[in-house]
N, C-alpha and C positions, 0 to 999 in steps of 0.2 A: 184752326178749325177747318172743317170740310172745305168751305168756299175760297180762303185763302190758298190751301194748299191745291185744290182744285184749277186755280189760278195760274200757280205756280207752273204746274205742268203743263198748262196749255200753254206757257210762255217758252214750255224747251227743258225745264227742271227736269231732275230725278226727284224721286218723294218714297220715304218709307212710309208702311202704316200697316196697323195691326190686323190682322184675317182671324179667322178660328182654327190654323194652324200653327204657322211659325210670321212672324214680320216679313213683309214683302216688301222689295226692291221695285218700282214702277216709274213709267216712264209712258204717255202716250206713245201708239206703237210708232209715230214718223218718227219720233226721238228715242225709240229702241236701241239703235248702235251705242249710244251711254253708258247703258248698263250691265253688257261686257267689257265694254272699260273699266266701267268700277269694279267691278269683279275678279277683272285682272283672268275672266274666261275665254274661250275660242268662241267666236259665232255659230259653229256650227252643234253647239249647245241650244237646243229649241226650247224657249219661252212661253209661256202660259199667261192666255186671253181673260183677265178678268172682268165679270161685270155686275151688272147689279139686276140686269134682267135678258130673260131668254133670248127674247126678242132681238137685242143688242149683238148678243154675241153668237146667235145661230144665221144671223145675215151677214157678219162677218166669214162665213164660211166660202159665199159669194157662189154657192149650189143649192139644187134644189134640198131641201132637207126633207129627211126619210122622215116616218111614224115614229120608229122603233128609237130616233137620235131624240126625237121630242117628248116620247113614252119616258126615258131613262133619265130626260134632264128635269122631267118632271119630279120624278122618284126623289131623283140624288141631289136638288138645287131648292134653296141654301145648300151648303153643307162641305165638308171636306172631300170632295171626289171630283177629281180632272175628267173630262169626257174627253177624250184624243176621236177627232174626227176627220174624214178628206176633208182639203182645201182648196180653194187657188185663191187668186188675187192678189190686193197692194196689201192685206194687212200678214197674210201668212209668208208675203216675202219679207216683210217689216219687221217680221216676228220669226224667220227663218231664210236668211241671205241666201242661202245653199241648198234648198228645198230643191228638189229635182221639179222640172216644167212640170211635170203629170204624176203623181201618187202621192203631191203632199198634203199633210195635216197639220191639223192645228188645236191644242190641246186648250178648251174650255171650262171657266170656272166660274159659279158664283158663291161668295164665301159665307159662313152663316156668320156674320159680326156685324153686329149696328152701325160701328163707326167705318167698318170697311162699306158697307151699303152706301152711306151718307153719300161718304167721297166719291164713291161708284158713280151714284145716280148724280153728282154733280159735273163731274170728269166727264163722262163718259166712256166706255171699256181705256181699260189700262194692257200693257204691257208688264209682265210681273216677272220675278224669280226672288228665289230667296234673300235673303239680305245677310250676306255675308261673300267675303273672298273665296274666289276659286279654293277650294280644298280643305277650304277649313271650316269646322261645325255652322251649323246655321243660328244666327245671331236668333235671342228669346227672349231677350225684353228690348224697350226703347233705348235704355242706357245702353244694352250691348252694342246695339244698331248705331248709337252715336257715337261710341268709342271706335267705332271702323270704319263710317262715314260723316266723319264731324262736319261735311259741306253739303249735307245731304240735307233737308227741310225733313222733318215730320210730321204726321199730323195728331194735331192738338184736338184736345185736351190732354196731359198726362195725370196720371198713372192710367194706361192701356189697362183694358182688360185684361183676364190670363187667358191662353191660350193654350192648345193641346200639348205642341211642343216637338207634335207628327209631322211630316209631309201629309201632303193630299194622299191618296189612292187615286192611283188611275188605271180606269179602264180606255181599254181603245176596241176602236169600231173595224172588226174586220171583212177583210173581202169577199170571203164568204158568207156571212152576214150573222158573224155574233159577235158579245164582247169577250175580249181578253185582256184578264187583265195583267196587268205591265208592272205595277207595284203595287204593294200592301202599304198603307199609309196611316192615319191618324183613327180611321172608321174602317169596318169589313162588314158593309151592313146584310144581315140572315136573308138566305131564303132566295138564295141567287138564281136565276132561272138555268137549266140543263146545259145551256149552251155555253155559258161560262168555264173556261178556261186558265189556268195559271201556266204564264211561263216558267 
């Protein structure tokens, strides 16, 4: 259940648990370096802030926050889309060792899943990435998730919901002050304002 495995992580655990995309790998962000471990990834792979409310994860930025980052996480949260926004602080070094002193970011999410909310709003923001080994497909159900990380805690209840089976989409906040976006993901939601860009 949420509060057990909510538990767990504040104790230093990794924890899988279901999103409205793919199964996520998380870890509170002090116990971030974990999760390239299990991954068997490089650090200099940046991580995704998840949480259960704006509030949580727009103070995690540790900057003033624009209109235009609280206009879009209004839009797009719940839901499958990463917001990538500047950073500084202990949580975007937590969640990116190798961030340069000055231009870095920190990619935020809140996912549309109940049982990810729960744990969310128990936890408090996670450190996430997908749940699976450096290079290999991203694990889609629970059992996949356990057959790659048999030491890994889950959270319960199973059978999970289904999931899209996408990555997120993310957009990122650029310097001159629109989005771009960075990947196409699980949603492309219509009607994007002019300033939107694809790489």
């Amino acid at each position: 259940m949420a509060g057990e495995l909510a538990a767990a992580l504040a104790a230093g655990s990794a924890g899988i648990f279901p999103t409205d995309t793919l199964p996520a790998l998380a870890a509170v962000p002090a116990s971030a370096g974990q999760l390239w471990r299990l991954k068997g990834r490089p650090s200099t792979k940046a991580m995704i802030l998840m949480g259960a409310d704006p509030g949580s994860l727009l103070a995690a930025l540790e900057l003033a926050v624009l209109p235009q980052w609280r206009a879009m996480a209004a839009r797009c949260w719940p839901g499958p889309i990463t917001l990538v926004l500047p950073a500084r602080g202990v949580v975007v070094q937590a969640l990116q060792p190798n961030a340069p002193a000055h231009g870095a970011s920190l990619g935020l999410r809140i996912p549309a899943s109940d049982p990810a909310l729960e744990l969310l709003a128990c936890s408090g923001p996670l450190a996430t990435t997908s749940a699976n080994r450096s290079g290999a497909p991203p694990c889609r159900t629970a059992g996949e998730a356990a057959a790659v990380f048999p030491n890994v805690p889950r959270l319960a209840p199973l059978p999970w919901p289904s999931m899209a089976g996408l990555a997120s989409t993310v957009l990122r906040w650029e310097a001159d002050d629109h989005w771009r976006v960075l990947r196409g993901g699980a949603v492309m939601p219509e009607g994007w304002p002019g300033s939107f860009s694809l790489e």
